[in-house]
C-alpha distance (Angstrom), angle and dihedral (degrees) to the residues before:
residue distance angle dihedral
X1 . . .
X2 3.88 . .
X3 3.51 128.2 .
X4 3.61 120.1 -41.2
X5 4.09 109.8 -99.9
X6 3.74 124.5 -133.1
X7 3.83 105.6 -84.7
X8 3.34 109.8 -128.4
X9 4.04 128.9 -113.9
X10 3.41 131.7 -125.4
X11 4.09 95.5 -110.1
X12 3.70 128.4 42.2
X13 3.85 131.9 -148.9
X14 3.91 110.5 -128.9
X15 4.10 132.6 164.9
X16 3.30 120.1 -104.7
X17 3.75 150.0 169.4
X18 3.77 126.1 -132.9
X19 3.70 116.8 -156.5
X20 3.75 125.3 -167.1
X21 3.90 132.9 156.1
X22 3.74 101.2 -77.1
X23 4.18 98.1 26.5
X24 3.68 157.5 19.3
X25 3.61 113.0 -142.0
X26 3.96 119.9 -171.3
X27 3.81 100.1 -145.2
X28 3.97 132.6 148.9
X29 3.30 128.3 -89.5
X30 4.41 148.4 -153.2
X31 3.80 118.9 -137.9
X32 3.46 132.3 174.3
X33 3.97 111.5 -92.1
X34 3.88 104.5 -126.8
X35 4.11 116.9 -176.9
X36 4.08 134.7 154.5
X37 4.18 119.9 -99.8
X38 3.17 122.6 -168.0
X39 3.87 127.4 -152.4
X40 3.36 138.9 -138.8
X41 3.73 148.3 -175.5
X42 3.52 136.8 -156.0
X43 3.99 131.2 176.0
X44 3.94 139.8 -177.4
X45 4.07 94.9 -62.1
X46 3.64 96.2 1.8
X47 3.94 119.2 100.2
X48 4.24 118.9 -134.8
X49 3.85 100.7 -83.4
X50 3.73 124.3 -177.0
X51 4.24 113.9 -90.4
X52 3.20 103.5 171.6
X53 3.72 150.0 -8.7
X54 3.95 120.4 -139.3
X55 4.03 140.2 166.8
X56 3.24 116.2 -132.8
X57 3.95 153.6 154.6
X58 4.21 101.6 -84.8
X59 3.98 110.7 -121.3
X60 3.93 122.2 82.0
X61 3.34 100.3 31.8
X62 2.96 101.5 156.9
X63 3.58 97.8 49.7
X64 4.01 90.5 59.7
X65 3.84 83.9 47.0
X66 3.24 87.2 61.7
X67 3.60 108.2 35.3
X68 3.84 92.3 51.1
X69 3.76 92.6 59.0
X70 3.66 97.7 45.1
X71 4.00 85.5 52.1
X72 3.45 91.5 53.3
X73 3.39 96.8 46.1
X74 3.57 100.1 -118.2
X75 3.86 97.8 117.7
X76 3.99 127.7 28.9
X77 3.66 127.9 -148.9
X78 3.77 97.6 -102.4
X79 4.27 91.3 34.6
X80 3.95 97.0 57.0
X81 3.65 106.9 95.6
X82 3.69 109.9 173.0
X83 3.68 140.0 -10.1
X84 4.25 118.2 -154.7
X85 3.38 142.5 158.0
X86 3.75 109.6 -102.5
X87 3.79 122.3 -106.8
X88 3.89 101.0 -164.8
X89 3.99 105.5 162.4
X90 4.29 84.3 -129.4
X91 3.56 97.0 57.9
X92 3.51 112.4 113.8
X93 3.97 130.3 -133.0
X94 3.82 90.5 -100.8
X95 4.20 94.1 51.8
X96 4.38 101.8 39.9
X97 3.79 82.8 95.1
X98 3.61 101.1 33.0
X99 3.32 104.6 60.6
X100 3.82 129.2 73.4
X101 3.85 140.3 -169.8
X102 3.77 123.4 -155.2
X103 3.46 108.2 -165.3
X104 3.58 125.2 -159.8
X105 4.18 142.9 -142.1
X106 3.93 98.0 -154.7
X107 4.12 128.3 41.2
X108 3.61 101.6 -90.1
X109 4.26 129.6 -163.0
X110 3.83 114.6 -125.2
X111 3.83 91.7 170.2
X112 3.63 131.8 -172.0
X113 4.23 86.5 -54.0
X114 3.43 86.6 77.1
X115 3.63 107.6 21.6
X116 4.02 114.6 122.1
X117 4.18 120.0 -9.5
X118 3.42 102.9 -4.2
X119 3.89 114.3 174.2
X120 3.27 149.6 164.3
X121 3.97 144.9 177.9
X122 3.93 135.0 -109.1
X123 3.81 83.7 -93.1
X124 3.96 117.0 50.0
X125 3.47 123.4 56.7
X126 4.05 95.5 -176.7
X127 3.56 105.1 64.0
X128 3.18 116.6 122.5
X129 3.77 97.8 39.9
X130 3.78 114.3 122.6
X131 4.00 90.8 -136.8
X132 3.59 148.8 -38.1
X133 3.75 95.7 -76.1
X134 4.25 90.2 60.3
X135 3.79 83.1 46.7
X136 3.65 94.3 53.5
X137 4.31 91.9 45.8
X138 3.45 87.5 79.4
X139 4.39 117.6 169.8
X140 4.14 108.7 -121.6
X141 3.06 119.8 -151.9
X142 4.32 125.1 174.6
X143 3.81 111.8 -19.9
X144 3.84 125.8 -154.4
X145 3.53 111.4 -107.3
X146 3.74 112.1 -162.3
X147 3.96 144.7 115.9
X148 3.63 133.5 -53.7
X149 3.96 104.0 -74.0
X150 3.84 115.4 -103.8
X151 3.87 109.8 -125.4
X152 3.82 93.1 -144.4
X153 4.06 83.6 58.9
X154 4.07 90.7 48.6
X155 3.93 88.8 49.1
X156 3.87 96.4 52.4
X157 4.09 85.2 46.9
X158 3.54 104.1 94.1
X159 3.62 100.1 37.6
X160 3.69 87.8 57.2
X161 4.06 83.8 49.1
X162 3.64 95.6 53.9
X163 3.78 96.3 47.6
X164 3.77 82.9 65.6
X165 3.84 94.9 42.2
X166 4.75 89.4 103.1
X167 3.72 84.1 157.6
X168 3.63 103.7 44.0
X169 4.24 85.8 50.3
X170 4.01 89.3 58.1
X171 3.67 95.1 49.1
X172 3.88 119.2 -1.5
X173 3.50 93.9 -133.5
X174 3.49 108.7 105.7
X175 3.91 143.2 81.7
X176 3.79 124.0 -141.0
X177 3.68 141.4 -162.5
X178 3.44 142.2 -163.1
X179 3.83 157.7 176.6
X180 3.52 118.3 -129.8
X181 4.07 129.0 -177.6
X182 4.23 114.9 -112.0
X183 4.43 80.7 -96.8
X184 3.77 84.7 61.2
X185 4.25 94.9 -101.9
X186 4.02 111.8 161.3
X187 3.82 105.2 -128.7
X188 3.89 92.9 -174.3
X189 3.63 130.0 -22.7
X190 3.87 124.3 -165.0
X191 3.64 138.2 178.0
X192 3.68 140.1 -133.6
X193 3.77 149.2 166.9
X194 4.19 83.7 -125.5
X195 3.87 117.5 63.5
X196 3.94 86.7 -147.0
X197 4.29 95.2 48.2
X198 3.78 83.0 55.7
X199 3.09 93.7 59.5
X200 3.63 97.3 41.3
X201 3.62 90.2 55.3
X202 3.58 88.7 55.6
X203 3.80 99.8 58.7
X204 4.24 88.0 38.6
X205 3.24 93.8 59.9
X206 3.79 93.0 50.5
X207 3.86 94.0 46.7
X208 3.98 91.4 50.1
X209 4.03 88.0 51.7
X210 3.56 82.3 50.0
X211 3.70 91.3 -123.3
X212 4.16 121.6 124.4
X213 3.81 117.6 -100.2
X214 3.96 83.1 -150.3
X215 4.22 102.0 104.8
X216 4.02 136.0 119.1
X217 3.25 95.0 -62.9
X218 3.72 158.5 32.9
X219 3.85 108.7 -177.1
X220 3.65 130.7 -171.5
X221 3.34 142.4 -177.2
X222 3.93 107.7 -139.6
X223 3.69 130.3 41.6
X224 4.30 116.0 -39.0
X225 4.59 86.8 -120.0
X226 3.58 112.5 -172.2
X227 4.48 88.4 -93.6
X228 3.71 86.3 64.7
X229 3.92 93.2 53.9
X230 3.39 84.0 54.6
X231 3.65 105.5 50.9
X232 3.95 88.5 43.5
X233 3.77 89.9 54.9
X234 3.44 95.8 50.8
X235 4.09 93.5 46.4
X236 3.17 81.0 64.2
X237 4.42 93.5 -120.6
X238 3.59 130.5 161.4
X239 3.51 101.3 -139.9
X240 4.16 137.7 19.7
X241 3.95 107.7 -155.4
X242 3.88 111.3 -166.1
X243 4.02 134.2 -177.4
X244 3.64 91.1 -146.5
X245 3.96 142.2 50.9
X246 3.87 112.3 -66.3
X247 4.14 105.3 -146.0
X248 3.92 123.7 -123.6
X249 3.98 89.2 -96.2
X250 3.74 91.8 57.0
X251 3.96 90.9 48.5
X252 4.09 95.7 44.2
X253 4.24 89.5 48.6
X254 3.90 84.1 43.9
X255 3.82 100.4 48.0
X256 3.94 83.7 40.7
X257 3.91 97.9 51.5
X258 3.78 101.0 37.3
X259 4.37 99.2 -107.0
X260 3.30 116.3 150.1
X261 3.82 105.7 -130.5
X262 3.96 130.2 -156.6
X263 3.77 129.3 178.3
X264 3.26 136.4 171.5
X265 4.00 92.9 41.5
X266 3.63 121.9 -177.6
X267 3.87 138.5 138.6
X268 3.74 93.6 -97.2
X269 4.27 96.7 41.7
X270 3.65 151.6 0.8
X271 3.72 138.4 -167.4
X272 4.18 115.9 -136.5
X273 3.93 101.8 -158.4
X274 4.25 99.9 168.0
C-alpha cells in the first residue's frame, strides 16, 4: 500500500462571500466535513466483506463501525472483537481511512439486508431494510431499568447536549447524540452529518470501552424519525429525548417496545409521547 494519506478532519476550510445590506465581504469559512465509509465484517472462517456503505462526518470511525453493527444486530457486546481500518494492498490513497472492518468473536448473520452494495446517505439510517416488519424485529440486548423520568431532567437535556456540540459551533452543520445518566450526566456525545451515525457513534464508543450504551437517555438534537426509535430500542435506553417532531412510526415502535419518547424538548417544555 503507499503512503498513508492525510486523514481527514471533521471541519473543512472553504472561501466564501458574505453578503449583507451595505457589503460583501470575501472571508473564510468552517463546514461540516462529509465523506463515504464503508463497512465491513469478518468472522471465524469468514473473510471482511462489505456491510454497508455510509456518508458521514470523519472522526470516530470506529465507534460508528461499531455502533451500526451492534444496532443491527450483527455484533453483540461480548462477540465484537476488534474494529480497524482496513489495509487491503488495492485501496487507494483516497479510501485507507475510509474504510473499516469490524471483526467479530462468534459467526454472525448479515443476510440479504446487507448482502452486495448496500448504501445509504448522511440522512437515512433504514435503507437497506426489506420493510417495516424487518425494521420492527429488532435484537435486544440489556435495557435500563430505572424510575419514571423527571421532566425538569428532560428539559435541561439538550442544553447540556449542545454545550458539547464543538463541531456544530464551528460550522452549524452537524447533528449530535448522546447518552446521559437519569441526573442528566453526558456519558459520550458525538457528532455527525447523519442523525442516525451520531447515534451510532454513541453506542460504539460505549461497546469499545466495554461499557453498555443502555442508560437514561439517548438525546438528540433533530427530530426522534422512526431509525432513531430503532437504534434506541436496540441500545437498550429508557428514554429518546428529541428537539424536533418524532413521526407516527417512531411513536407506534416506541409505544410497542416500551421507550419513553420526548419531542419538542426545550428548557421551558417537553412533549412525552410513549
Amino acid at each position: 500500500m503507499t503512503e498513508l494519506a492525510r486523514r481527514t478532519g471533521p471541519t473543512s476550510r472553504v472561501r466564501v462571500v458574505e453578503s449583507s445590506s451595505d457589503r460583501d465581504r470575501p472571508r473564510e469559512d468552517q463546514v461540516a466535513a462529509e465523506e463515504p465509509l464503508e463497512i465491513r465484517v469478518a468472522a471465524p472462517g469468514v473473510q471482511a466483506r462489505r456491510a454497508w456503505v455510509t456518508m458521514r462526518t470523519p472522526g470516530h470511525d470506529f465507534d460508528l463501525a461499531a455502533g451500526w453493527a451492534f444496532h443491527e444486530g450483527i455484533v453483540g457486546s461480548a462477540s465484537l472483537l476488534e474494529v480497524a481500518y482496513c489495509t487491503d494492498e488495492d485501496l487507494t490513497a483516497e479510501q485507507e481511512f475510509n474504510v473499516v472492518t469490524v471483526r467479530a468473536s462468534a459467526p454472525v448473520d448479515l443476510g440479504h439486508r446487507h448482502e452486495g452494495l448496500s448504501a445509504g446517505s448522511s440522512a437515512c439510517g433504514v435503507c437497506g431494510k426489506d420493510s417495516i416488519e424487518a425494521a420492527l424485529a429488532i435484537v435486544r440486548g440489556a435495557r435500563w431499568t430505572g424510575p419514571e423520568p423527571h421532566s425538569a431532567v428532560v428539559r435541561r437535556l439538550p442544553e447540556l447536549l449542545r454545550e458539547q456540540q464543538s463541531v456544530f459551533a464551528r460550522t452549524g452543520g452537524v447533528h449530535a447524540a448522546g447518552l446521559f445518566t437519569a441526573d442528566g450526566d453526558p456519558h459520550v456525545v458525538r457528532e455527525d452529518v447523519g442523525r442516525h451515525n451520531a447515534v451510532d457513534k454513541v453506542s460504539g464508543a460505549r461497546l469499545q470501552a466495554g461499557e453498555s450504551p443502555a442508560d437514561a437517555f439517548l438525546v438528540v438534537s433533530g427530530r426522534a424519525g422512526f431509525e432513531l426509535v430503532q437504534k434506541a430500542v436496540a441500545a437498550g435506553v429508557g428514554s429518546l429525548v428529541a428537539v424536533g417532531a418524532p413521526s407516527s412510526l417512531a411513536v407506534h415502535l416506541a409505544r410497542q417496545a416500551g421507550l419513553g419518547l420526548f419531542g419538542f424538548t426545550r428548557a421551558e417544555r417537553t412533549v412525552r409521547y410513549s
